[in-house]
C-alpha positions as CSV (number, residue, x, y, z in Angstrom):
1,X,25.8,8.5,0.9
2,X,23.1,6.8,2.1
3,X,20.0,6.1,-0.7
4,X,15.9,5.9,0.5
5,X,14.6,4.1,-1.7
6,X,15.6,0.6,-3.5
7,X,17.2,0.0,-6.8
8,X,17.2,-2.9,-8.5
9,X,20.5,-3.9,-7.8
10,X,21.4,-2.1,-4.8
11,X,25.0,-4.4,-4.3
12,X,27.6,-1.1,-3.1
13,X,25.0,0.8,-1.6
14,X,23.7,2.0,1.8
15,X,19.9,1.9,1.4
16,X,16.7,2.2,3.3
17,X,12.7,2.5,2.7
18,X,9.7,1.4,3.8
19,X,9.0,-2.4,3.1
20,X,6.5,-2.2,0.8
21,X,6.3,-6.0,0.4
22,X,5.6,-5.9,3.4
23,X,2.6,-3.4,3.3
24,X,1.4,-5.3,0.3
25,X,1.4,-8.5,2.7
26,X,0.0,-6.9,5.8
27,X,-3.4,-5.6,3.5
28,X,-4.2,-8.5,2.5
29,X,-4.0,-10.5,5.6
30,X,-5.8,-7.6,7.0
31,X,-8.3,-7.9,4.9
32,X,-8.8,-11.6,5.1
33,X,-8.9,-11.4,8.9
34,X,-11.9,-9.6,8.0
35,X,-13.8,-12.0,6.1
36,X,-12.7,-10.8,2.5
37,X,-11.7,-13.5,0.4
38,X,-11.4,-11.5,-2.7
39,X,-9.6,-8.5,-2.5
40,X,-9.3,-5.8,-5.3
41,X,-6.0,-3.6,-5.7
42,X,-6.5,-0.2,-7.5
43,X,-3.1,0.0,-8.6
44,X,-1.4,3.1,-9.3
45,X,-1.6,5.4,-12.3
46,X,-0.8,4.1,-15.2
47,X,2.8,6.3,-16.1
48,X,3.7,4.4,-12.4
49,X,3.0,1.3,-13.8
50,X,4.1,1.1,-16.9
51,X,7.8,1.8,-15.6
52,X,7.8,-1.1,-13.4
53,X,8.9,1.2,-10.0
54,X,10.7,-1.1,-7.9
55,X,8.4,0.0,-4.7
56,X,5.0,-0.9,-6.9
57,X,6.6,-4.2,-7.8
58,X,7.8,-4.8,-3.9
59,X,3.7,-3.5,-2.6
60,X,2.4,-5.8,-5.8
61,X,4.4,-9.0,-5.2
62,X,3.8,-8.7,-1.1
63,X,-0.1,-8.7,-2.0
64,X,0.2,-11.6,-4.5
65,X,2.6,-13.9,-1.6
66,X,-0.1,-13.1,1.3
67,X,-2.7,-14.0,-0.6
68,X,-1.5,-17.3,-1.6
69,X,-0.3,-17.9,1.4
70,X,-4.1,-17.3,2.9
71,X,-6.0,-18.7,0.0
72,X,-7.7,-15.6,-1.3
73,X,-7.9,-13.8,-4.5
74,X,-6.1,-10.7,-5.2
75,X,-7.1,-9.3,-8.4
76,X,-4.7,-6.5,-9.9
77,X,-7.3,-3.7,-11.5
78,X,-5.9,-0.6,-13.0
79,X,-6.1,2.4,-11.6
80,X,-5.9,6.1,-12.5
81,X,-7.1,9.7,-12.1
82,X,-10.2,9.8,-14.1
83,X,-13.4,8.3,-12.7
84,X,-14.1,6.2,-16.0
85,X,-11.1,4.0,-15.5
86,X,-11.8,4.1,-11.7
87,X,-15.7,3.0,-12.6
88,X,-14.7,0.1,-14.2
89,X,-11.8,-1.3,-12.4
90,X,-15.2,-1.6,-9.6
91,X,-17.3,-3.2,-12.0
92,X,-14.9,-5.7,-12.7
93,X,-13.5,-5.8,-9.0
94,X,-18.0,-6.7,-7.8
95,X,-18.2,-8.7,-10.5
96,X,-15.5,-10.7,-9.6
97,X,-16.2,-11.2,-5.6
98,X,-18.7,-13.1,-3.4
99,X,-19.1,-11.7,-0.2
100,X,-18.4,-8.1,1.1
101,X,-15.9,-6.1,-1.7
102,X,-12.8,-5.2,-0.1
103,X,-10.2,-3.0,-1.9
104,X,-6.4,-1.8,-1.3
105,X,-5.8,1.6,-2.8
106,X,-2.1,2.4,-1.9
107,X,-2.2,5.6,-4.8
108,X,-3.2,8.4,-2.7
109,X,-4.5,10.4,-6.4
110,X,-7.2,7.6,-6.6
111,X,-8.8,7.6,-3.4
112,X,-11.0,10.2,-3.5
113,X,-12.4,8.9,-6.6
114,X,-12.6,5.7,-5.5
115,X,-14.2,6.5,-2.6
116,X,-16.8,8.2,-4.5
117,X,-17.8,5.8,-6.7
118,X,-18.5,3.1,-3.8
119,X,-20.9,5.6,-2.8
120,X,-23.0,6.4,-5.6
121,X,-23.3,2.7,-5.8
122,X,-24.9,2.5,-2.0
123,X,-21.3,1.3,-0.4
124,X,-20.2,2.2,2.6
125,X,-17.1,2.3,3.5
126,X,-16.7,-0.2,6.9
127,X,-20.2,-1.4,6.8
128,X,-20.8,-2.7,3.0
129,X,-17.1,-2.7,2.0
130,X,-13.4,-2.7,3.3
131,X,-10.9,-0.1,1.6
132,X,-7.2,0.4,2.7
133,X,-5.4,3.6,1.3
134,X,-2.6,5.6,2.0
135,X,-2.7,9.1,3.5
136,X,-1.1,11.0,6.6
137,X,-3.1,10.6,9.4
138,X,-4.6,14.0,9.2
139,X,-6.0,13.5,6.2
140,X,-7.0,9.9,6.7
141,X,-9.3,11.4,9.9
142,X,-10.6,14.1,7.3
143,X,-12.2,11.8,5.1
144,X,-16.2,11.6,5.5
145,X,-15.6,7.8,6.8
146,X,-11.9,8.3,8.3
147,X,-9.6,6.1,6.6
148,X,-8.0,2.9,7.3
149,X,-4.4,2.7,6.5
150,X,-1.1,1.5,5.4
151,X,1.8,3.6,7.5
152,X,4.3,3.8,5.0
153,X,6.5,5.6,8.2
154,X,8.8,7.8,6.5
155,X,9.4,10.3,9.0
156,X,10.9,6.5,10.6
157,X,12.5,5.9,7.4
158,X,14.1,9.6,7.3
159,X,15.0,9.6,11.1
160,X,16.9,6.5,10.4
161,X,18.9,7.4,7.1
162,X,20.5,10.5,9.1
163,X,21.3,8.4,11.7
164,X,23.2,6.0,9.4
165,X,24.6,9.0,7.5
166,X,25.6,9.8,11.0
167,X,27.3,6.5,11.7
168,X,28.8,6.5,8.4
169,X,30.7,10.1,9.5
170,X,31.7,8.6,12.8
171,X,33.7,5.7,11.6
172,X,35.6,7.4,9.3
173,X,36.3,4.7,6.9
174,X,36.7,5.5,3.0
175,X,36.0,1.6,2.4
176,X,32.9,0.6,0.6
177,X,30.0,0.6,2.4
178,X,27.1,-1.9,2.4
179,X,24.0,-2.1,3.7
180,X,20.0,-2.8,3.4
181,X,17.3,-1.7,5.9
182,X,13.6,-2.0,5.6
183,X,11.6,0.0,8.0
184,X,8.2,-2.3,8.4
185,X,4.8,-0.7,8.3
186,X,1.8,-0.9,10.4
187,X,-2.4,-0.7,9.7
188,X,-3.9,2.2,11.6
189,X,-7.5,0.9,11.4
190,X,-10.4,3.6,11.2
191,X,-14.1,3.3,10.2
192,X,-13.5,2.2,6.5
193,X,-12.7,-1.2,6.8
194,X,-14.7,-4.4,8.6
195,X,-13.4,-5.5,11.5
196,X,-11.6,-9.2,11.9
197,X,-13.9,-11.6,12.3
């Protein structure tokens, strides 16, 4: 059996995702290429939170290690589906930054919102301030300003559990099996974030 996704102990187990810590780290360092040197993260919606997912704590931690690593600020707003909780994580996020704003919104449910409230509040996306989300590519070039994003690859990260499934088939073996795989992710930048600087 081979398991996509990450448990918290995953010792017995053939796993593989996407390395969200990774993700998290490549934002931020995106970001701060940029010229951002406090960047907000709308994180995901509360019921994600609160149980402590092991891929939101992986995408969290890799922000938090890049960004003391760079010497910028991360700060951690909440994040959600209603535009009131969405308002104010902003408010808080420009009231804590000098400089251009620059978010990461790896929830795909927020975006929209988020998006939205940046404008009624003269933003725009690429030119006044930098936001990162998470959508297929098709949907990230819909977008009135197409989308920056973080490639979370998992048609990569499905192509490669049936070829370990496969491998696992091949030899045969009714030992236990082992075995951790991280498929990294990439930034396909668009028109909503500043360019390095």
């Amino acid at each position: 059996m081979v398991l996509i996704g990450i448990p918290r102990d995953p010792s017995g187990l053939v796993c593989i995702d996407a390395d969200f810590e990774m993700a998290g780290e490549h934002c931020v360092r995106d970001l701060a290429a940029a010229g951002h040197s406090v960047i907000s993260v709308i994180d995901w919606q509360p019921a994600v939170m609160d149980r402590h997912v092991n891929y939101v704590d992986r995408f969290l931690h890799g922000t938090d290690v890049a960004a003391k690593a760079l010497g910028v600020t991360v700060l951690h707003l909440p994040g959600g589906t209603d535009r009131a909780t969405i308002s104010e994580s902003v408010d808080k996020a420009l009231a804590g930054t000098t400089g251009k704003p620059a978010f990461i919104a790896p929830d795909r449910t927020i975006q929209d919102i988020l998006r939205r409230d940046l404008s009624s509040r003269g933003l725009t996306l690429g030119l006044d301030v930098s936001v990162i989300g998470s959508a297929s590519p098709t949907l990230a070039e819909l977008q009135p300003i197409p989308l920056s994003t973080i490639d979370l690859r998992p048609a990569e990260v499905s192509r490669r559990a049936v070829k370990i499934m496969c491998q696992l088939l091949e030899t045969d073996s009714h030992g236990p099996h082992e075995s951790l795989e991280l498929v990294p992710t990439v930034i396909t930048h668009r028109s909503s974030t500043l360019r390095p600087q």
